[in-house]
N, CA, C and O atoms as CSV, one atom per row, in Angstrom:
chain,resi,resn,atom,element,x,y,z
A,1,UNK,N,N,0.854,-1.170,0.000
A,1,UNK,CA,C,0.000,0.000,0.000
A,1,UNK,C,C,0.902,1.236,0.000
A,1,UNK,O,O,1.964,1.305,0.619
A,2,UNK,N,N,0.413,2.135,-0.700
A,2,UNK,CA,C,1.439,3.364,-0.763
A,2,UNK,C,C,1.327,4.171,0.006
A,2,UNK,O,O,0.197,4.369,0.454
A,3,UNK,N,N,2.406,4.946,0.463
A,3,UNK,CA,C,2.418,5.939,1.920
A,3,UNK,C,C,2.083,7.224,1.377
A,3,UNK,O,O,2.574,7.518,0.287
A,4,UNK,N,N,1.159,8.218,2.087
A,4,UNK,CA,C,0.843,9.436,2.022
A,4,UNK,C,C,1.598,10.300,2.996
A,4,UNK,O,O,2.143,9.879,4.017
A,5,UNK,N,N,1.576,11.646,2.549
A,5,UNK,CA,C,1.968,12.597,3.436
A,5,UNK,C,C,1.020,13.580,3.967
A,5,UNK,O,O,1.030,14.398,3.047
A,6,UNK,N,N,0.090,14.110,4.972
A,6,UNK,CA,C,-0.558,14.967,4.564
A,6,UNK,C,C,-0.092,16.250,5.608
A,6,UNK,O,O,-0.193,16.213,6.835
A,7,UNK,N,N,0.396,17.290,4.870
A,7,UNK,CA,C,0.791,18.598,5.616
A,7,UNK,C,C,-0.051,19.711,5.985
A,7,UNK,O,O,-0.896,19.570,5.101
A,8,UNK,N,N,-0.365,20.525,6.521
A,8,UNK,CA,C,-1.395,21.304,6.860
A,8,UNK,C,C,-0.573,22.661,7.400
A,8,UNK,O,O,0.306,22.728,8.260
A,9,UNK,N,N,-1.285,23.905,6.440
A,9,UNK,CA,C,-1.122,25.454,6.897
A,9,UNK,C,C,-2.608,26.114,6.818
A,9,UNK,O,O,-3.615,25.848,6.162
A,10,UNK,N,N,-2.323,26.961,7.655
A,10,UNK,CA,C,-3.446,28.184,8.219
A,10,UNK,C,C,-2.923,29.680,7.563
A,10,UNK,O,O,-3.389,30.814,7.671
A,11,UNK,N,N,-1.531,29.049,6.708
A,11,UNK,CA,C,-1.237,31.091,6.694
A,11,UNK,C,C,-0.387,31.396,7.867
A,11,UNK,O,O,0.744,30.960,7.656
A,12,UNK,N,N,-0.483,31.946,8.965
A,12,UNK,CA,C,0.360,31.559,10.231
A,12,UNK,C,C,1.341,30.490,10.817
A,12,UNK,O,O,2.495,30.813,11.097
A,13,UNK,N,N,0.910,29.295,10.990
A,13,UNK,CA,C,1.211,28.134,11.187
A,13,UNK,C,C,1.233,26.897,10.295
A,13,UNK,O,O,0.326,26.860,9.463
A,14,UNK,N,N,2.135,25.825,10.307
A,14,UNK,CA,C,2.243,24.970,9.442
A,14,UNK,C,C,3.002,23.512,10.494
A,14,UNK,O,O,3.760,23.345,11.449
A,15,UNK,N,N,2.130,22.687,9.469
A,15,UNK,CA,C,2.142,21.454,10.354
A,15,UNK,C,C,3.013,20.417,9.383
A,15,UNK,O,O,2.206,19.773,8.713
A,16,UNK,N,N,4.016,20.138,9.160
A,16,UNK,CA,C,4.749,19.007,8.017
A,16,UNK,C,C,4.184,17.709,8.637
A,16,UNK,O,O,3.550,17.902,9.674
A,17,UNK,N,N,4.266,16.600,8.277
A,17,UNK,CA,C,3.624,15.294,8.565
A,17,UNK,C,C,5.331,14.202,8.095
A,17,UNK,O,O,5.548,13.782,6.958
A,18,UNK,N,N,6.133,14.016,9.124
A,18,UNK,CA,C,7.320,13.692,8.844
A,18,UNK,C,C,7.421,11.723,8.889
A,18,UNK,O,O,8.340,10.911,8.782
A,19,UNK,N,N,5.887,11.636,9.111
A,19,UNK,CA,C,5.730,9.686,9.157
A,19,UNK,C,C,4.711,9.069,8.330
A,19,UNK,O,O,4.560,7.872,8.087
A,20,UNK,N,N,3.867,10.315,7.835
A,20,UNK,CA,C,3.122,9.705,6.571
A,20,UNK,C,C,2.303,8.117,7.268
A,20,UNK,O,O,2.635,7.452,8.250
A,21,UNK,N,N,1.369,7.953,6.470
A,21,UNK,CA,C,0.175,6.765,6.899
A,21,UNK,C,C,0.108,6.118,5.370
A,21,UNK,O,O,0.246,6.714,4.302
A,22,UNK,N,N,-0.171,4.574,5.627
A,22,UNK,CA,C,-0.711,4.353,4.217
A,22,UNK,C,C,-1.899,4.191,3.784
A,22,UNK,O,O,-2.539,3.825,4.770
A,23,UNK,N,N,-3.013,4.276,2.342
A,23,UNK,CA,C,-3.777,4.672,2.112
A,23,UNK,C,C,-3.957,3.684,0.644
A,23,UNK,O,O,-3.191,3.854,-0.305
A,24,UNK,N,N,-4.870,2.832,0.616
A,24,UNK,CA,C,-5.104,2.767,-0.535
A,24,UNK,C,C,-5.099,3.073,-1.737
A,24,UNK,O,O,-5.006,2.370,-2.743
A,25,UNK,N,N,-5.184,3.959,-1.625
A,25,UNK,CA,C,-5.017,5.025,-3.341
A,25,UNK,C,C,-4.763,6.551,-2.803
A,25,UNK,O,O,-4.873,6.992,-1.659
A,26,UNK,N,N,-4.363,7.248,-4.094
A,26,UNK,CA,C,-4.530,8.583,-3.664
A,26,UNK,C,C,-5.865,9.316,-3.149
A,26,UNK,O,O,-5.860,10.161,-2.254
A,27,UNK,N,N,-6.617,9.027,-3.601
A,27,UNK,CA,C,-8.270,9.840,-3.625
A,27,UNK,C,C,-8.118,9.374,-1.554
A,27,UNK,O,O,-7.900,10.121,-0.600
A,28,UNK,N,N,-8.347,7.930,-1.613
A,28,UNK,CA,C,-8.086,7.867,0.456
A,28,UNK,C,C,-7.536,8.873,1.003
A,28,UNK,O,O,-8.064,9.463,1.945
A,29,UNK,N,N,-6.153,9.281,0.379
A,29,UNK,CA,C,-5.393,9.821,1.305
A,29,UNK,C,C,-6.194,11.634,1.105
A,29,UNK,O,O,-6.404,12.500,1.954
A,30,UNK,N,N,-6.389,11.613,-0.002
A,30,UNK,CA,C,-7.347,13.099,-0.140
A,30,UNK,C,C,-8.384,13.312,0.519
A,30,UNK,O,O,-8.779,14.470,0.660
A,31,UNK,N,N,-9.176,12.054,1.167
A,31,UNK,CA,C,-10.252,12.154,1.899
A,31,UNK,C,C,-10.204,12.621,3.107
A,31,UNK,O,O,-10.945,13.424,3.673
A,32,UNK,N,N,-9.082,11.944,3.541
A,32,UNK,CA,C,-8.371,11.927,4.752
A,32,UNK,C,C,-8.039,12.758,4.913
A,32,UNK,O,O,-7.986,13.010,6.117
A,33,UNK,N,N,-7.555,13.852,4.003
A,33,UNK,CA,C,-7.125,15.482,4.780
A,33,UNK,C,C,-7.980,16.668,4.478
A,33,UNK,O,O,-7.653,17.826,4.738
A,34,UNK,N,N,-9.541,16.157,3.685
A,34,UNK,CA,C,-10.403,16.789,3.949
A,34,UNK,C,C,-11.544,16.407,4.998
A,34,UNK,O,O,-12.604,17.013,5.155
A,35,UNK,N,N,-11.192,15.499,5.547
A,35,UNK,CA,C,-11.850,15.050,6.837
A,35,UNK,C,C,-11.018,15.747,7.801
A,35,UNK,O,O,-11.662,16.460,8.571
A,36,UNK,N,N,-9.696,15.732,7.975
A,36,UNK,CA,C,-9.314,16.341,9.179
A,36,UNK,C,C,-9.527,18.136,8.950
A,36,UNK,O,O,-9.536,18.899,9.915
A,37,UNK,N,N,-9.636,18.451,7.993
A,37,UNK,CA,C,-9.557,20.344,8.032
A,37,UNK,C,C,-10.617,20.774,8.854
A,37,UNK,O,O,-10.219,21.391,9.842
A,38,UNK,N,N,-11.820,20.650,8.766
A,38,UNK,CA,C,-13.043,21.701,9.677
A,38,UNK,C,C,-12.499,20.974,11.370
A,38,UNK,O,O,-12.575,21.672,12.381
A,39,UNK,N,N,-12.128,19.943,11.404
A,39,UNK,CA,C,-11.323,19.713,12.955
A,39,UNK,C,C,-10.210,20.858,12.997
A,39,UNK,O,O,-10.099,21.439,14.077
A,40,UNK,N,N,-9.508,21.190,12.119
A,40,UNK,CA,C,-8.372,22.294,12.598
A,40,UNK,C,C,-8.568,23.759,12.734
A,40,UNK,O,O,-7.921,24.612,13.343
A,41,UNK,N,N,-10.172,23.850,11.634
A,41,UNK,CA,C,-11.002,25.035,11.294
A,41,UNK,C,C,-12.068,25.188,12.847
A,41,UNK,O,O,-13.041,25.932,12.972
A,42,UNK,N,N,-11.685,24.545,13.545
A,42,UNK,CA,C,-12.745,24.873,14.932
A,42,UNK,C,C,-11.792,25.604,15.826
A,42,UNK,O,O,-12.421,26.351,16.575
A,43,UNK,N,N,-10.632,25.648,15.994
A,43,UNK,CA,C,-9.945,26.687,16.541
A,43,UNK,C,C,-10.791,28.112,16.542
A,43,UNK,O,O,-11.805,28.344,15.884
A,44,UNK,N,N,-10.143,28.959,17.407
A,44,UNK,CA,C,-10.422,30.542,17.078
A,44,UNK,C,C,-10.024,30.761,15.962
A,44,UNK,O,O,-9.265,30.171,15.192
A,45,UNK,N,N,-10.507,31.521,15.933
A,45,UNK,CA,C,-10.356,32.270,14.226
A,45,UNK,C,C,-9.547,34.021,14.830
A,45,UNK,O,O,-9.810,34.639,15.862
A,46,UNK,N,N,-8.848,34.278,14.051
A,46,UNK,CA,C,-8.295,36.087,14.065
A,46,UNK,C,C,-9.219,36.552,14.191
A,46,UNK,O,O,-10.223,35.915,13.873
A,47,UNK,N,N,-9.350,37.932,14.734
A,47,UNK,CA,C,-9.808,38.723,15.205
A,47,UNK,C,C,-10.618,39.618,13.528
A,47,UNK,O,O,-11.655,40.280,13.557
A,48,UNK,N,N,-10.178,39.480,12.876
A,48,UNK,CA,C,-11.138,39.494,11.498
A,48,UNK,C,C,-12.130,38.502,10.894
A,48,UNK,O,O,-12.933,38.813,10.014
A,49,UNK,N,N,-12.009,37.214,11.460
A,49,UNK,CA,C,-13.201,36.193,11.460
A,49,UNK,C,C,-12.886,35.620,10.040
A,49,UNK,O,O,-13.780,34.994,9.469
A,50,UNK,N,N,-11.506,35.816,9.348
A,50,UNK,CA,C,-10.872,35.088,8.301
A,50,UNK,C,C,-9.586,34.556,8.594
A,50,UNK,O,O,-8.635,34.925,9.283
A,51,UNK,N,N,-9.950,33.144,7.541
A,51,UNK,CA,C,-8.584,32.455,7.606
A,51,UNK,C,C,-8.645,31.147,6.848
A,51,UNK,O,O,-9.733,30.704,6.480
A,52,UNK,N,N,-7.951,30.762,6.700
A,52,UNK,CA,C,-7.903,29.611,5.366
A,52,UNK,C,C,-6.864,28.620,5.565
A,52,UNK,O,O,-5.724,28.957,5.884
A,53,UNK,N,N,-7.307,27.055,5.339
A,53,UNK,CA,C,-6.522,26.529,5.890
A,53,UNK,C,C,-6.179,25.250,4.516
A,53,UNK,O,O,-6.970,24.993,3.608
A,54,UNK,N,N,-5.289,24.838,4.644
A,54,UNK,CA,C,-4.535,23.951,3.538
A,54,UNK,C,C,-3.886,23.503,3.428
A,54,UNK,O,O,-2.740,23.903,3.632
A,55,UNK,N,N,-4.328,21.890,2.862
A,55,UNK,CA,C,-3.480,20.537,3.247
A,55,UNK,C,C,-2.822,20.007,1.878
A,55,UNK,O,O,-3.420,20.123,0.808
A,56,UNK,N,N,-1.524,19.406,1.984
A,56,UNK,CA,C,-0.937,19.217,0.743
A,56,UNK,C,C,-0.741,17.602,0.946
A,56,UNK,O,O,0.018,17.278,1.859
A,57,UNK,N,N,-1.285,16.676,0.263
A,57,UNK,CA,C,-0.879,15.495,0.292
A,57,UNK,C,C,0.588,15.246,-0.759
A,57,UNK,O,O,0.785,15.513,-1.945
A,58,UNK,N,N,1.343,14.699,0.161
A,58,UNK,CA,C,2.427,13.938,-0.740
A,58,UNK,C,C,2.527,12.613,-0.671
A,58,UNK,O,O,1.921,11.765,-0.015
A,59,UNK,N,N,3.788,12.545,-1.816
A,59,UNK,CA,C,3.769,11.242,-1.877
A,59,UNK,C,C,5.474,11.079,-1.034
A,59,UNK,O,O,6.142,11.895,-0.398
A,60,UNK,N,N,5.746,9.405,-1.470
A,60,UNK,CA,C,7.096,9.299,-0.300
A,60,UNK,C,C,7.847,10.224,-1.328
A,60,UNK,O,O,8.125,11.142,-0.556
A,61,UNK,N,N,8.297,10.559,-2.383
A,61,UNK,CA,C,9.317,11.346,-3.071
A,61,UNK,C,C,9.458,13.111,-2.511
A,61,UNK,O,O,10.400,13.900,-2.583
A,62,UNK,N,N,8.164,13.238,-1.992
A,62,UNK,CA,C,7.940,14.638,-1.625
A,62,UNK,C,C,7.242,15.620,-2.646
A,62,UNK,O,O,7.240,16.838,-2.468
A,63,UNK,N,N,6.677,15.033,-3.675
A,63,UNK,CA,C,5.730,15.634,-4.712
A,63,UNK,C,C,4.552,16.036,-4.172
A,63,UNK,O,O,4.140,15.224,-3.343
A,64,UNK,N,N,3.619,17.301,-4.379
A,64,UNK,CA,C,2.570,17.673,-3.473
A,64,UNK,C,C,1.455,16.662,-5.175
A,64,UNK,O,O,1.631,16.842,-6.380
A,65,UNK,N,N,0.523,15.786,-4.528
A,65,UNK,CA,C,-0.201,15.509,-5.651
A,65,UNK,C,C,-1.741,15.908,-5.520
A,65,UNK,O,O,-2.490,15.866,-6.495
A,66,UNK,N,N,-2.100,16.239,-4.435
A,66,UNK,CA,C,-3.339,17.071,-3.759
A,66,UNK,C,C,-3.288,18.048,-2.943
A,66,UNK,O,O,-2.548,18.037,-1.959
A,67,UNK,N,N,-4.285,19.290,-3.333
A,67,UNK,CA,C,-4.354,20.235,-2.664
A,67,UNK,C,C,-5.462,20.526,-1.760
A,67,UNK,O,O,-6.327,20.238,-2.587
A,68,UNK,N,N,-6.188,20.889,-0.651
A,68,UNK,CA,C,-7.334,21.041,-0.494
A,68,UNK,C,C,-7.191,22.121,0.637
A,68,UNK,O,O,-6.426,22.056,1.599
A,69,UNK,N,N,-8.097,23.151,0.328
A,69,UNK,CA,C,-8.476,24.315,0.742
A,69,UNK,C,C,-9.935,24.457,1.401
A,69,UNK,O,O,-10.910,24.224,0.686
A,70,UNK,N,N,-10.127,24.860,2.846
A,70,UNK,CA,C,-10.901,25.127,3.084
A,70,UNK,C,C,-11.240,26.767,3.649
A,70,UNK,O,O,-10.302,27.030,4.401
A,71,UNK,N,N,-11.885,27.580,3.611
A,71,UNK,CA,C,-11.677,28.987,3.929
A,71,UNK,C,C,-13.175,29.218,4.914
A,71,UNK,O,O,-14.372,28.932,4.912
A,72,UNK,N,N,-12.231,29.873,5.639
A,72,UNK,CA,C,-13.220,30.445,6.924
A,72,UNK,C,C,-13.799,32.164,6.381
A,72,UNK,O,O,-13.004,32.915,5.818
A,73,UNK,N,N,-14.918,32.489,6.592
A,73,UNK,CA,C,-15.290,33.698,6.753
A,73,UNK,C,C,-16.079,34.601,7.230
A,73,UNK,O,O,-16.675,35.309,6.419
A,74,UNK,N,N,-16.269,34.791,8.551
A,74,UNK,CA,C,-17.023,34.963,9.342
A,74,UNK,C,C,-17.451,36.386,9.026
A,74,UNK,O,O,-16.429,37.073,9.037
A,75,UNK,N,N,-18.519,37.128,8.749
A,75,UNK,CA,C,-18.808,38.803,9.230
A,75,UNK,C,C,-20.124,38.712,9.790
A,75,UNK,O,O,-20.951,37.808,9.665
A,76,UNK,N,N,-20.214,40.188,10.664
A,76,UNK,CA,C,-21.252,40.437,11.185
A,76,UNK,C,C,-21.323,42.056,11.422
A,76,UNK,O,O,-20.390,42.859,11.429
A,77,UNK,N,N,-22.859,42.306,11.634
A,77,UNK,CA,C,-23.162,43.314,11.422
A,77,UNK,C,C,-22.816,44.001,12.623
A,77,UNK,O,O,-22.984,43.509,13.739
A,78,UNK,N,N,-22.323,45.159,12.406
A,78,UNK,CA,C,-22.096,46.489,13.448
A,78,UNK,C,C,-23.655,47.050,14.042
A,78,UNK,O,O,-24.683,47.206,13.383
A,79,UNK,N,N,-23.414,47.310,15.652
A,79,UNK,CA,C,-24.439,47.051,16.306
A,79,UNK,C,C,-25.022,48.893,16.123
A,79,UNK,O,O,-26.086,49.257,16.626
């Protein structure tokens, strides 16, 4: 079974994944790091109520072969 990498940034912070999991195919391992994002997207958010977060699956060579983006955007009305 082939090993994935999946890395994760917010813009601020960044998470490398230095032991990788294995995964059936690629599309698994893509699932897999759009299942974990709204878990990393429940944090606070900045004080502007934006922020965007994004996971790069690799493979063992270090090639990014998936991208996935999720974006926060919170507004509200002035009282």
């Amino acid at each position: 079974m082939p090993r994935f990498f999946i890395d994760f940034e917010d813009g601020a912070q960044s998470l490398k994944d230095d032991e990788g999991e294995e995964y059936p195919s690629l599309e698994a391992a893509r699932d897999a790091a759009i299942a974990a994002l709204p878990d990393i997207g429940r944090e606070k958010p900045p004080q502007d109520g934006k922020r965007s977060f994004v996971a790069y699956v690799r493979d063992e060579h270090g090639r990014v072969l998936c991208t996935v983006r999720l974006s926060l955007d919170a507004e509200c009305l002035s009282d």
